[in-house]
Backbone as numpy.savetxt, mean C-alpha at the origin, in Angstrom:
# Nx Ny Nz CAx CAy CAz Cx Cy Cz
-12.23 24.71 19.93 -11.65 23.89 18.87 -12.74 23.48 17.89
-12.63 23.31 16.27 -13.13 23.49 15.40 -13.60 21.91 15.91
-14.74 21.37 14.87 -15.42 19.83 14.83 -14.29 19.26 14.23
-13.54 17.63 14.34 -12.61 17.29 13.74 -13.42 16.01 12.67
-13.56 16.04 11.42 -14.31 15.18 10.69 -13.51 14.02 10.02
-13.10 12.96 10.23 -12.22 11.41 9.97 -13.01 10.79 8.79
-12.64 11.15 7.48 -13.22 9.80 6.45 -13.63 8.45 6.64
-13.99 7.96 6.10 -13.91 6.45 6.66 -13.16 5.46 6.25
-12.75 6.15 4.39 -11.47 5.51 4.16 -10.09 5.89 5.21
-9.95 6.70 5.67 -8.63 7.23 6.19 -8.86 5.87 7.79
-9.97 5.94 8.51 -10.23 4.96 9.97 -9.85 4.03 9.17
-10.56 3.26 8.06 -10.13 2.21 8.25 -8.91 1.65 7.78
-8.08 2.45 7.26 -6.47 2.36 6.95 -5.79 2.28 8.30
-5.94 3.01 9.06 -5.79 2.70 10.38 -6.00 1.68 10.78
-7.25 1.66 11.20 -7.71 -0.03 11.48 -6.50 -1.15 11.44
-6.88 -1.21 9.72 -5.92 -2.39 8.75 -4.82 -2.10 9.72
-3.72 -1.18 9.50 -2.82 -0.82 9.72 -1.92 -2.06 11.64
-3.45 -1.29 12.38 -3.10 -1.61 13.76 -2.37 -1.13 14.59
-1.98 0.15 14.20 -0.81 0.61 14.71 -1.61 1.73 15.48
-1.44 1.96 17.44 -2.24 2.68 17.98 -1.14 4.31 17.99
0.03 3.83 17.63 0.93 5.50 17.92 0.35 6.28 16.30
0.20 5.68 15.36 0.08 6.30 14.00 -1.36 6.68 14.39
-2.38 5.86 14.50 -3.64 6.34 14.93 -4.11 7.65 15.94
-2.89 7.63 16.93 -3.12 9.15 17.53 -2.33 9.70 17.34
-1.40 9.56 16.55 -0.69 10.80 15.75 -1.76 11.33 14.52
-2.18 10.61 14.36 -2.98 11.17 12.96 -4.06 12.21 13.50
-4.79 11.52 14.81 -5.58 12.55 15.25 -5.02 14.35 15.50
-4.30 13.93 16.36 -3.64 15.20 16.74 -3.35 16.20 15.65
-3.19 15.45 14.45 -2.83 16.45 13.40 -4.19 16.76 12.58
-4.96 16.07 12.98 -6.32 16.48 12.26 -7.16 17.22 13.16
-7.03 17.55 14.40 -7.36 18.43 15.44 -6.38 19.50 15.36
-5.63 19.34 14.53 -4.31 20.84 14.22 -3.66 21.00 15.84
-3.20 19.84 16.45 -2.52 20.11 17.35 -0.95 19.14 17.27
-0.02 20.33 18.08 1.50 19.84 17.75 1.62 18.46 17.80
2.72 17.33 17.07 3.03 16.33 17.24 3.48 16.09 18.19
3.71 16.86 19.77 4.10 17.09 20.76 3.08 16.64 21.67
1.66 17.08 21.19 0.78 16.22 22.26 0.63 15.04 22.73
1.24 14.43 21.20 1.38 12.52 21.42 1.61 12.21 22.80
2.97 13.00 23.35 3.84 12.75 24.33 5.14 11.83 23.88
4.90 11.40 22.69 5.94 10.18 22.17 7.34 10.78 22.70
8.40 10.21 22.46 9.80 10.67 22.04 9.97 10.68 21.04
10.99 11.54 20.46 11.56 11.38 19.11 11.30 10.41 18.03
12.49 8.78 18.81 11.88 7.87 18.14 10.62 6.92 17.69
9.93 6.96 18.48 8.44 6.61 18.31 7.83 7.58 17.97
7.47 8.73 17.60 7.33 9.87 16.97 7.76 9.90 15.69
8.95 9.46 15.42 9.46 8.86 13.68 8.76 8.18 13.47
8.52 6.83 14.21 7.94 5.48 13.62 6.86 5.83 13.40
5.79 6.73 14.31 4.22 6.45 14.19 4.24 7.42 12.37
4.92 8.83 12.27 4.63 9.07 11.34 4.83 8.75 9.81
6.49 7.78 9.97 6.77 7.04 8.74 5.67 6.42 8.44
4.39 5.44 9.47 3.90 4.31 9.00 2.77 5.53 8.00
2.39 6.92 8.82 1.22 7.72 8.23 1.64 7.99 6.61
2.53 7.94 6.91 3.37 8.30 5.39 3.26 6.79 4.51
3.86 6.05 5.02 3.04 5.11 3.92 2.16 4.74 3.94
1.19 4.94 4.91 -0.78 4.57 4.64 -1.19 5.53 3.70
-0.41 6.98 3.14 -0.85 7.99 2.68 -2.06 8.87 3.16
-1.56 8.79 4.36 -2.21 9.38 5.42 -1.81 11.00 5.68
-0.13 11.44 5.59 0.72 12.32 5.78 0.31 12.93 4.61
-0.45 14.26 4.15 -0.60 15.56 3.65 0.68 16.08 3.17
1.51 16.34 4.22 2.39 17.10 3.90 3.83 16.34 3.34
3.33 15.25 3.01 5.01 14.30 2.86 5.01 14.80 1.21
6.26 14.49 0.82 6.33 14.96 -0.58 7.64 14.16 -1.10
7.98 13.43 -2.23 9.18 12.84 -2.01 10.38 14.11 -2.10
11.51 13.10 -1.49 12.60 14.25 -1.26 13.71 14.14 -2.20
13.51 12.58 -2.93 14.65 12.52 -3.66 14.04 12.42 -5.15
14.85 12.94 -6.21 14.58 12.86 -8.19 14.32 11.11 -8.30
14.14 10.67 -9.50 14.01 9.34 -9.45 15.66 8.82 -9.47
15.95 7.81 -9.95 17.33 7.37 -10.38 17.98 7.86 -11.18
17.49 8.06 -12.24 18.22 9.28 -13.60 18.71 10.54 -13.38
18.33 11.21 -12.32 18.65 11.88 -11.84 19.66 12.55 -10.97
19.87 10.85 -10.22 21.03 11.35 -9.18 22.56 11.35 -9.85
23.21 11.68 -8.82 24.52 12.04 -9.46 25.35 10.77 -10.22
26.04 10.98 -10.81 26.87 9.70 -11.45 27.93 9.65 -10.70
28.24 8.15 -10.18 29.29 7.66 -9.52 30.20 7.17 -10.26
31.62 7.25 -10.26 32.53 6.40 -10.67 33.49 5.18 -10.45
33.88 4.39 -10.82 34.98 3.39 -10.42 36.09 3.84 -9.20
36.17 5.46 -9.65 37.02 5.75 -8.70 36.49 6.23 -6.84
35.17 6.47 -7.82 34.60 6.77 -6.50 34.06 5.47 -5.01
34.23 4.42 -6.30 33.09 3.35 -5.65 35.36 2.84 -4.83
36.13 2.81 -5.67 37.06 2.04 -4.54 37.67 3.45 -3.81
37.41 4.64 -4.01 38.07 5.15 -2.58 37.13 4.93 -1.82
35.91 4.79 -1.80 34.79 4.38 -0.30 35.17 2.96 0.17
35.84 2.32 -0.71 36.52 0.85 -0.28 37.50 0.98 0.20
38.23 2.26 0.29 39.38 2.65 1.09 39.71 2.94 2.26
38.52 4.06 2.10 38.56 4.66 3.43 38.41 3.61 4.83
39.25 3.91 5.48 39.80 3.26 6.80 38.48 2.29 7.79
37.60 3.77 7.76 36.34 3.75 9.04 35.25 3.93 7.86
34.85 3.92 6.65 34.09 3.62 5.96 33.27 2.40 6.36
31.88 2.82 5.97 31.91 1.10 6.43 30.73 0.71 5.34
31.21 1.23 4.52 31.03 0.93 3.09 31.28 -0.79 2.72
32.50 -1.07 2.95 33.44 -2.02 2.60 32.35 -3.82 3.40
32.75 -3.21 4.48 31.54 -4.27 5.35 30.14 -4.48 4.36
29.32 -3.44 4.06 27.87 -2.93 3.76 28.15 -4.15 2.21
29.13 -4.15 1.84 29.26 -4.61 -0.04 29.47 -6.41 0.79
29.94 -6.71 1.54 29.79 -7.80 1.80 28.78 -8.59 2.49
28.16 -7.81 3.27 27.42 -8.32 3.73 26.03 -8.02 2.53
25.65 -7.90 1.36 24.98 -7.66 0.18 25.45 -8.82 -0.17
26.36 -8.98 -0.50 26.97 -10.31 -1.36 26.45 -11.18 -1.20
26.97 -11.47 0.46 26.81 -13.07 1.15 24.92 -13.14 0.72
23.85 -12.11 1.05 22.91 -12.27 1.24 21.88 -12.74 -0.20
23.06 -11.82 -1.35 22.44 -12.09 -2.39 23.11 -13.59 -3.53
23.74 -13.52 -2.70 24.74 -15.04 -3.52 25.62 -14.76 -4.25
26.27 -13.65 -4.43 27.52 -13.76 -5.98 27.76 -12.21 -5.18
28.89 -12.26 -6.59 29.17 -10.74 -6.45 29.29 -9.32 -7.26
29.13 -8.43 -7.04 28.30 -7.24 -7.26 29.48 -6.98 -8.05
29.09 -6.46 -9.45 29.53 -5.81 -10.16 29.75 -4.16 -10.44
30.68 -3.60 -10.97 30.98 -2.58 -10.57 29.47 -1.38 -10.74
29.13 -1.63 -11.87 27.69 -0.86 -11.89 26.84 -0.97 -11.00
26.60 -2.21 -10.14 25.92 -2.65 -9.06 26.25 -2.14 -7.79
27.66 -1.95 -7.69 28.63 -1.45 -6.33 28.08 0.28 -6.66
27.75 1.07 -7.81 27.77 2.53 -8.20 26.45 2.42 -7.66
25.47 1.38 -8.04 23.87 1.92 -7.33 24.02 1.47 -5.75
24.92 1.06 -5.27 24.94 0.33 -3.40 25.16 2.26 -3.27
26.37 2.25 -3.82 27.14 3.48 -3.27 26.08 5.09 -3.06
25.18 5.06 -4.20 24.02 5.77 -4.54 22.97 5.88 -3.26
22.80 4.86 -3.10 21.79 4.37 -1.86 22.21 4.99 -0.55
23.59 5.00 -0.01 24.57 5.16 1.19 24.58 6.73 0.49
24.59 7.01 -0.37 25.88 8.58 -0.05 24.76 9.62 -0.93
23.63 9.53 -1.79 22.79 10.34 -2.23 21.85 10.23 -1.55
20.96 8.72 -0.77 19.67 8.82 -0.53 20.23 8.96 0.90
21.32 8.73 1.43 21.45 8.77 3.24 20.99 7.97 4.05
20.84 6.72 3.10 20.01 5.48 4.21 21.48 4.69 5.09
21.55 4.73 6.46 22.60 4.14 6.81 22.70 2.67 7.06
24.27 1.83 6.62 24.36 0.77 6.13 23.60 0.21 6.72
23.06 -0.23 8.17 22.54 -1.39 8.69 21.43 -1.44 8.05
20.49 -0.30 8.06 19.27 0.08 7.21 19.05 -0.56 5.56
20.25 -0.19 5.06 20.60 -0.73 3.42 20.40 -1.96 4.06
21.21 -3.10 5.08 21.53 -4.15 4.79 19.81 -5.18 5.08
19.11 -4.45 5.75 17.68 -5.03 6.02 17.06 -5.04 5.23
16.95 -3.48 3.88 16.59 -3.34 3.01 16.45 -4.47 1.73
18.06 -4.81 2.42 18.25 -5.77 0.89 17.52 -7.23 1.40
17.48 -7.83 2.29 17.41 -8.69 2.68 15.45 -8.66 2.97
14.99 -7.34 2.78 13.85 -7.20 2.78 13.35 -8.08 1.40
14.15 -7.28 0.14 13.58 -7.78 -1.07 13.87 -9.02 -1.21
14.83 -9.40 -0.92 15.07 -10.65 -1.26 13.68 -12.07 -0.79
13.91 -11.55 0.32 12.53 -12.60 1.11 11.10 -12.01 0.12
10.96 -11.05 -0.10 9.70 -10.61 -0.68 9.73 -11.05 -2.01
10.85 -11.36 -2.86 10.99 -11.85 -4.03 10.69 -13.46 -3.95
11.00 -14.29 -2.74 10.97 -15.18 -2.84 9.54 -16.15 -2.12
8.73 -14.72 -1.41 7.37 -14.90 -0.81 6.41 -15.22 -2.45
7.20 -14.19 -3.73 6.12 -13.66 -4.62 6.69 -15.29 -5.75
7.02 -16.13 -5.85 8.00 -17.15 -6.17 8.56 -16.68 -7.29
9.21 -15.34 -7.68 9.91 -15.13 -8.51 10.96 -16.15 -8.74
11.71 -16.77 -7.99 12.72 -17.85 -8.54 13.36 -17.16 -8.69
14.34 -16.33 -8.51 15.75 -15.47 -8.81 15.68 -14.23 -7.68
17.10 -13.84 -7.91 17.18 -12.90 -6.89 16.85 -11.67 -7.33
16.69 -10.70 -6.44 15.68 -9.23 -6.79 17.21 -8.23 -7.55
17.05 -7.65 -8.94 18.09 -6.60 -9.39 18.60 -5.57 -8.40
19.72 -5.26 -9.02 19.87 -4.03 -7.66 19.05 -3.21 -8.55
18.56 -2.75 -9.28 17.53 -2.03 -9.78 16.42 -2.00 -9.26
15.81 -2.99 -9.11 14.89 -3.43 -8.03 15.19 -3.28 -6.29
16.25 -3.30 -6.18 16.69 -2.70 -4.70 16.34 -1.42 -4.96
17.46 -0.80 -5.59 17.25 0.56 -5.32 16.09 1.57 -5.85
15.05 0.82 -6.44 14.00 1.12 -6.49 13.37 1.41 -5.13
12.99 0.27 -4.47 12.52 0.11 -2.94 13.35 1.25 -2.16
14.98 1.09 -2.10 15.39 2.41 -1.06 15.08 3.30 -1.64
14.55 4.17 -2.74 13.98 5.34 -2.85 12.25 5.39 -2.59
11.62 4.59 -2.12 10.29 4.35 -1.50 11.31 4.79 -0.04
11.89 3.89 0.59 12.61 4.27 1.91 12.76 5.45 2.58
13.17 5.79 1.24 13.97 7.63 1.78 13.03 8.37 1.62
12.14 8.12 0.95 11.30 9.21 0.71 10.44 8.95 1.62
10.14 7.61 2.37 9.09 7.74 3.54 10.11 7.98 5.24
11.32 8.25 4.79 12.25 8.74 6.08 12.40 7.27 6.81
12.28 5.98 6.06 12.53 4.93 7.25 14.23 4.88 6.87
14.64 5.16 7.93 16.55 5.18 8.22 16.69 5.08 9.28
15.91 4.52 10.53 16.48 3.86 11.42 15.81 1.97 11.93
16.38 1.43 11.91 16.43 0.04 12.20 14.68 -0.15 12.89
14.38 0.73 13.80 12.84 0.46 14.46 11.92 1.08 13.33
12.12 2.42 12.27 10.89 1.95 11.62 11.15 1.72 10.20
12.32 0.61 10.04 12.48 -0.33 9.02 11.27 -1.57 9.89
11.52 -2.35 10.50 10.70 -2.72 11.36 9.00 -2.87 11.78
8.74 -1.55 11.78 7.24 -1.09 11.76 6.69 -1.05 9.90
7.64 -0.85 9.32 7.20 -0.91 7.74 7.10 -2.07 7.05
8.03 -3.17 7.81 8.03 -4.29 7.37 6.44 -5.02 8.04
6.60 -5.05 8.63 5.14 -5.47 10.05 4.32 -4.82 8.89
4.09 -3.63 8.44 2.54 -3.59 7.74 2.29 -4.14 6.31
4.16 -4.13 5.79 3.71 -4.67 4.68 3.66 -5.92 4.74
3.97 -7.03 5.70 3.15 -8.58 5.87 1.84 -8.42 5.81
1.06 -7.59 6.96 -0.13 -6.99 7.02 -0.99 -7.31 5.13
-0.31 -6.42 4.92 -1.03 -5.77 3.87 -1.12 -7.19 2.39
0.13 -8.05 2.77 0.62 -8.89 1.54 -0.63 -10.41 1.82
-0.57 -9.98 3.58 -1.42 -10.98 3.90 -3.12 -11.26 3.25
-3.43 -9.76 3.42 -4.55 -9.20 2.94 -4.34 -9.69 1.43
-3.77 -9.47 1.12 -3.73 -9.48 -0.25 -3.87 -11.12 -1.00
-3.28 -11.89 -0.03 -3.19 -13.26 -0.23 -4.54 -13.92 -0.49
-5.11 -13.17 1.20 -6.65 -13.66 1.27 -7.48 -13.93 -0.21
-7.28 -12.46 -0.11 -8.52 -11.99 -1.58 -7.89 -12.71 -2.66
-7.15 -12.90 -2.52 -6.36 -14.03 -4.31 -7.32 -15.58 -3.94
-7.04 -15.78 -2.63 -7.70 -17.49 -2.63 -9.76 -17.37 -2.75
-9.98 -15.83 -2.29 -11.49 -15.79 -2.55 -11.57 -15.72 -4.14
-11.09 -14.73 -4.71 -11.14 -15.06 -6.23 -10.52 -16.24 -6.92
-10.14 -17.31 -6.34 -9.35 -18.34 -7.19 -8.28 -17.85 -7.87
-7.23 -16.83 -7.36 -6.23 -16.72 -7.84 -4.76 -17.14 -7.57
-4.22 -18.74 -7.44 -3.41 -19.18 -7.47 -2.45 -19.61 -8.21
-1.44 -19.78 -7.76 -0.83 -20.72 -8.75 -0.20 -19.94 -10.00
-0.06 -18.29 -9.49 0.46 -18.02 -10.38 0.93 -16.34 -9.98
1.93 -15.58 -10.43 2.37 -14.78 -10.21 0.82 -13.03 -10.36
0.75 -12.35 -9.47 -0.42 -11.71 -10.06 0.44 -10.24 -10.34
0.09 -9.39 -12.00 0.80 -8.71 -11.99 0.52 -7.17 -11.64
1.36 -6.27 -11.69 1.26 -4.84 -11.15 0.02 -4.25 -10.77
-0.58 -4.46 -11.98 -2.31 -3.88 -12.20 -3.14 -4.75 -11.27
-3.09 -5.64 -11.00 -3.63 -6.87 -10.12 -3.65 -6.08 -8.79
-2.14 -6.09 -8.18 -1.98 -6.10 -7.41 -2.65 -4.69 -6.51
-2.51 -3.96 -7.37 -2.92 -2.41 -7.03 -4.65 -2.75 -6.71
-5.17 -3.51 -7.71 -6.83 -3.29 -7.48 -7.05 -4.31 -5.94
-6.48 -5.21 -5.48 -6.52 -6.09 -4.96 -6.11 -4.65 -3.14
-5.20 -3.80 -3.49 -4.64 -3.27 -2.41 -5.76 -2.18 -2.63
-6.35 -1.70 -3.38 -7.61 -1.21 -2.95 -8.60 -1.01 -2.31
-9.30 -2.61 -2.65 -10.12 -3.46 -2.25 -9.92 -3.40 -0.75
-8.41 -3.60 -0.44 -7.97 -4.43 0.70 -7.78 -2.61 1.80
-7.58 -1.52 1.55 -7.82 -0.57 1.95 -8.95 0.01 1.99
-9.68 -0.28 1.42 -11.78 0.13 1.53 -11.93 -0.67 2.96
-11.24 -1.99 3.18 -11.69 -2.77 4.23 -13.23 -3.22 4.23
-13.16 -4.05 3.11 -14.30 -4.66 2.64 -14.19 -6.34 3.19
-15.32 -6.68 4.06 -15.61 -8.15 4.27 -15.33 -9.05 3.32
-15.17 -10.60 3.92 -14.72 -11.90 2.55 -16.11 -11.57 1.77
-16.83 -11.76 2.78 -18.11 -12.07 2.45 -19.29 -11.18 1.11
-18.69 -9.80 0.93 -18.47 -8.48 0.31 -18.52 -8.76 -0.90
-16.60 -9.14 -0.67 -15.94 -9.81 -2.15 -16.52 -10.30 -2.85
-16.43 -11.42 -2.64 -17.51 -12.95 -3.09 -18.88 -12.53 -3.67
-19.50 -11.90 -2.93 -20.54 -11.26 -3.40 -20.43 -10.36 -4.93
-19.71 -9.68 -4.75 -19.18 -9.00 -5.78 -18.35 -9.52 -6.81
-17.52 -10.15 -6.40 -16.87 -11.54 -7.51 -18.31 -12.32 -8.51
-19.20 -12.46 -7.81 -20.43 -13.68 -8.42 -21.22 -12.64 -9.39
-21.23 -11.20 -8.69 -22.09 -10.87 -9.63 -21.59 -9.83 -10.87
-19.84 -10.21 -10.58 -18.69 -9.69 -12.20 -19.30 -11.13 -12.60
-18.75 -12.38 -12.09 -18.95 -13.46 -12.85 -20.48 -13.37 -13.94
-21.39 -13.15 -12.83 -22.88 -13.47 -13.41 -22.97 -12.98 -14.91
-22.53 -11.37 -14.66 -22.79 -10.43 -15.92 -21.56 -10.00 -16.77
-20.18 -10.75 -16.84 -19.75 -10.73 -17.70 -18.63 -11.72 -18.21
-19.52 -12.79 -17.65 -19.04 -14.11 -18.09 -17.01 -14.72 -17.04
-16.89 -14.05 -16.13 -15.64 -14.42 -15.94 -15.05 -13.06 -15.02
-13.76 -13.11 -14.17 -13.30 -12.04 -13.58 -13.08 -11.10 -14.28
-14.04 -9.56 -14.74 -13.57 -8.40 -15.16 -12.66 -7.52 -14.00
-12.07 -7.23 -14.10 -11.15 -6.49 -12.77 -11.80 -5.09 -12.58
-11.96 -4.43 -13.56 -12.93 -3.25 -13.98 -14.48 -2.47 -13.37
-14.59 -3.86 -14.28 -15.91 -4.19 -13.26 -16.50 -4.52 -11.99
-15.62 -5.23 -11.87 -16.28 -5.39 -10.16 -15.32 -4.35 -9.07
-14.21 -3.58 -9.67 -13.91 -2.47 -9.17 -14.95 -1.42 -8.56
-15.64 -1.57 -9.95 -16.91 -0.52 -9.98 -18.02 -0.90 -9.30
-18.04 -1.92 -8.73 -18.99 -2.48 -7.91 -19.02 -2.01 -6.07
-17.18 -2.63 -6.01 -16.90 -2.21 -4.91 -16.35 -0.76 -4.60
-16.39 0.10 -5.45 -16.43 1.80 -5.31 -17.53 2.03 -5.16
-18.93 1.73 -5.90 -20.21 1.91 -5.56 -20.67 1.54 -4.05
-20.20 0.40 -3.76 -20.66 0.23 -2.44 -19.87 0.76 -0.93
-18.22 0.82 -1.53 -17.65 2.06 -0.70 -18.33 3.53 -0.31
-19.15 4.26 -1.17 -19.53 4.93 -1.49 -20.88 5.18 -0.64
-21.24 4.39 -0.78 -22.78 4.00 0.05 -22.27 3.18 1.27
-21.38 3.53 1.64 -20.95 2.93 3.23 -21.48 1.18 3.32
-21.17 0.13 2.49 -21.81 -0.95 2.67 -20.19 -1.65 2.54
-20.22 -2.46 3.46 -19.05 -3.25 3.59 -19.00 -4.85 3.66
-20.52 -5.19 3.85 -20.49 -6.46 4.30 -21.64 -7.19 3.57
-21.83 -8.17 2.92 -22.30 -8.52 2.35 -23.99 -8.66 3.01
-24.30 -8.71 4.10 -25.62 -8.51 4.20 -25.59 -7.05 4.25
-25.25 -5.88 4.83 -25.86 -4.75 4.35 -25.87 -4.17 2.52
-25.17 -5.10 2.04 -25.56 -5.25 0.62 -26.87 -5.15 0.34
-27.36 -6.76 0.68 -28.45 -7.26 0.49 -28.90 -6.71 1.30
-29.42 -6.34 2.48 -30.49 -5.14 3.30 -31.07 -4.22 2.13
-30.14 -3.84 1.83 -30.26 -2.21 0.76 -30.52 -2.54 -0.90
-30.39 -3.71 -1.52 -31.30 -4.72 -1.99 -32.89 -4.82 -2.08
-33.06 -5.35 -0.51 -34.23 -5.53 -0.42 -35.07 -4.28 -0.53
-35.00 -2.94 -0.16 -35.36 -2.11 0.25 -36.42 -1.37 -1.07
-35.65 -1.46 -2.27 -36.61 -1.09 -3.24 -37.31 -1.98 -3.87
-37.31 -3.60 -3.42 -38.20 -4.49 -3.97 -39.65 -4.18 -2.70
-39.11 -3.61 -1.60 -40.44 -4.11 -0.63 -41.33 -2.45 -0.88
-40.19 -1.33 -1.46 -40.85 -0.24 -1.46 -41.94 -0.54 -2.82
-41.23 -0.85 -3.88 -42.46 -1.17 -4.77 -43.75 -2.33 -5.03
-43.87 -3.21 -3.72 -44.83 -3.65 -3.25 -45.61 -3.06 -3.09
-45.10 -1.96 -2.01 -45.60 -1.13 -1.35 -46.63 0.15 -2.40
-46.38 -0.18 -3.78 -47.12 1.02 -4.41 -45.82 2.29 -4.60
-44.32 1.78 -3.98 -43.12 2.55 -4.42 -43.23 3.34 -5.51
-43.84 3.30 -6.63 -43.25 3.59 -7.91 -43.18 5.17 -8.33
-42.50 5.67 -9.27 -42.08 6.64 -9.35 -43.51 7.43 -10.68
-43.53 8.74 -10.01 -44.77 9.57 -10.23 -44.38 10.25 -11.26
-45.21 10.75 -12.38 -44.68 11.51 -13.34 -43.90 12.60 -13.22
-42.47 13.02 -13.89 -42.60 14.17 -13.41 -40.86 14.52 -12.16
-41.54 13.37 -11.49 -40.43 13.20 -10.04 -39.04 12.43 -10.28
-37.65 13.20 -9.42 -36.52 13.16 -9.82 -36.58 11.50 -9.52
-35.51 10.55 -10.36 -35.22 9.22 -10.05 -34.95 9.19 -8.49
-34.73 8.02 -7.91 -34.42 7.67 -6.44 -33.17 7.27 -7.11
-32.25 7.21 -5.58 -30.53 7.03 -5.64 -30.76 5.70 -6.25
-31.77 4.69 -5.74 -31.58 3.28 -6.01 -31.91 3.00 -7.72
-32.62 3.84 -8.04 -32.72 3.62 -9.63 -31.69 3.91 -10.31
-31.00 5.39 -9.87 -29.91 5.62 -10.63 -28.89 4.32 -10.65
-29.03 4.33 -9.33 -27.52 2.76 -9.10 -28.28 1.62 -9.93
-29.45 1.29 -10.22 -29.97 0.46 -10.89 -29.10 0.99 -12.70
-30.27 2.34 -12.63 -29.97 2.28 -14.77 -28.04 2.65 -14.69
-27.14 2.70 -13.74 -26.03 2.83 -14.60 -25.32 1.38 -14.17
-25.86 0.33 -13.47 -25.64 -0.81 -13.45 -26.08 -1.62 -15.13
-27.45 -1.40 -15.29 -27.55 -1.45 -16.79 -26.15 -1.16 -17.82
-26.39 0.21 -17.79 -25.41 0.61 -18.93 -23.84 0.00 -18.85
-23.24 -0.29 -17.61 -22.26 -1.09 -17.48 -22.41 -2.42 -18.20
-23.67 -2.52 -18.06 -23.41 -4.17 -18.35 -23.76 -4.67 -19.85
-24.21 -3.09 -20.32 -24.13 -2.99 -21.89 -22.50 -2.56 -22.34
């Protein structure tokens, strides 16, 4: 068997993650051996690989469904014969939405429920967690109002396309995204970001950050020295700080500073660079730290 070589972004998504069935599912497939070795069953065999699929771990996932514009158009007539049918259980699925979202669903609203159930194939109990997913997540983020079904059915096409359609890894997806929101919380109170809604672009650099699996201690570090050199939080910038130090395997704020010290004690030492001879890594990271900060 060939050497099997693990990034270190990919471990520590894992890590974060916590999840030990996704972690040796992932191996097995990076040793090119069947998903069969796990030993899992079926269903835990779904779950471990849905979660690989949303760590973006899964290679081979690809979405399965067009966006919304795409799918088929439903009609009035279509949305009350599914209210008809006997053993449908359609009819249940629209009420129990209601009660959860407070009022009631309008017919365009009932055409995207119906969309969700009969194009993407998520089955009702699944829809009904779904909805009740956003709702709490709308009201974690203090939006103050309830989430659009636009905004629903946004999320069930994240769903379908990561195959969560059964109740256990609705479940396991929910569990990482606390995980992950938690993470995310952290790093808002290290940067002083309260008290206020953070938006799209925010959130993405923040879930970055929070997937490098970078120390508080890191941050902060890196927060003081966006502050130092450009007067205030550049998001940009200290992006570029913490890709540089991703990069150079430094995660924690003293092997920062270790690697710091290293070219102040070398040029004590008579370090300095000879006519002629290529820059050292540490100068380069020095002169394009410069030019950033021009």
């Amino acid at each position: 068997m060939s050497e099997v070589i693990l990034s270190s972004q990919s471990i520590r998504k894992l890590l974060a993650a916590g999840n030990g069935d996704s972690a040796l599912l992932y191996l097995c497939r990076a040793a090119e051996l069947s998903d069969v070795a796990t030993g899992f069953n079926e269903a835990r065999l779904e779950c471990a690989a849905a979660l690989l699929r949303q760590l973006g771990l899964d290679e081979s996932a690809n979405p399965r469904f067009q966006q919304p514009a795409q799918r088929p158009e439903y009609t009035e007539e279509d949305v009350r014969r599914q209210m008809e049918l006997p053993r449908s259980g359609f009819r249940p699925l629209v009420g129990e939405v209601q009660r959860c979202m407070g009022r009631v669903l309008n017919t365009e609203e009932l055409k995207i429920l119906l969309a969700v159930v009969e194009y993407l194939g998520l089955p009702g109990e699944v829809v009904n967690v779904l909805v009740h997913y956003c709702v709490e997540r709308s009201r974690a983020r203090g939006a103050g109002r309830m989430p659009s079904m636009r905004m629903i059915e946004k999320e069930a096409y994240r769903w379908a396309d990561e195959r969560i359609d059964t109740l256990e890894k609705a479940a396991a997806y929910m569990q990482n995204e606390t995980k992950k929101n938690t993470r995310q919380g952290e790093l808002c109170r290290l940067l002083g970001l309260t008290g206020r809604r953070l938006t799209a672009a925010e959130e993405r650099w923040l879930q970055s950050w929070a997937d490098m699996g970078f120390a508080d201690d890191a941050v902060e570090l890196a927060y003081e020295k966006t502050c130092e050199n450009t007067g205030g939080l550049t998001w940009k910038y200290m992006n570029s700080i913490l890709e540089r130090w991703n990069a150079q395997g430094l995660y924690t704020a003293d092997q920062v500073k270790a690697l710091d010290r290293k070219p102040a004690a070398a040029a004590r030492k008579g370090g300095y660079q000879r006519h002629g001879e290529a820059p050292s890594p540490a100068m380069l990271d020095a002169a394009k730290q410069m030019l950033e900060e021009d």
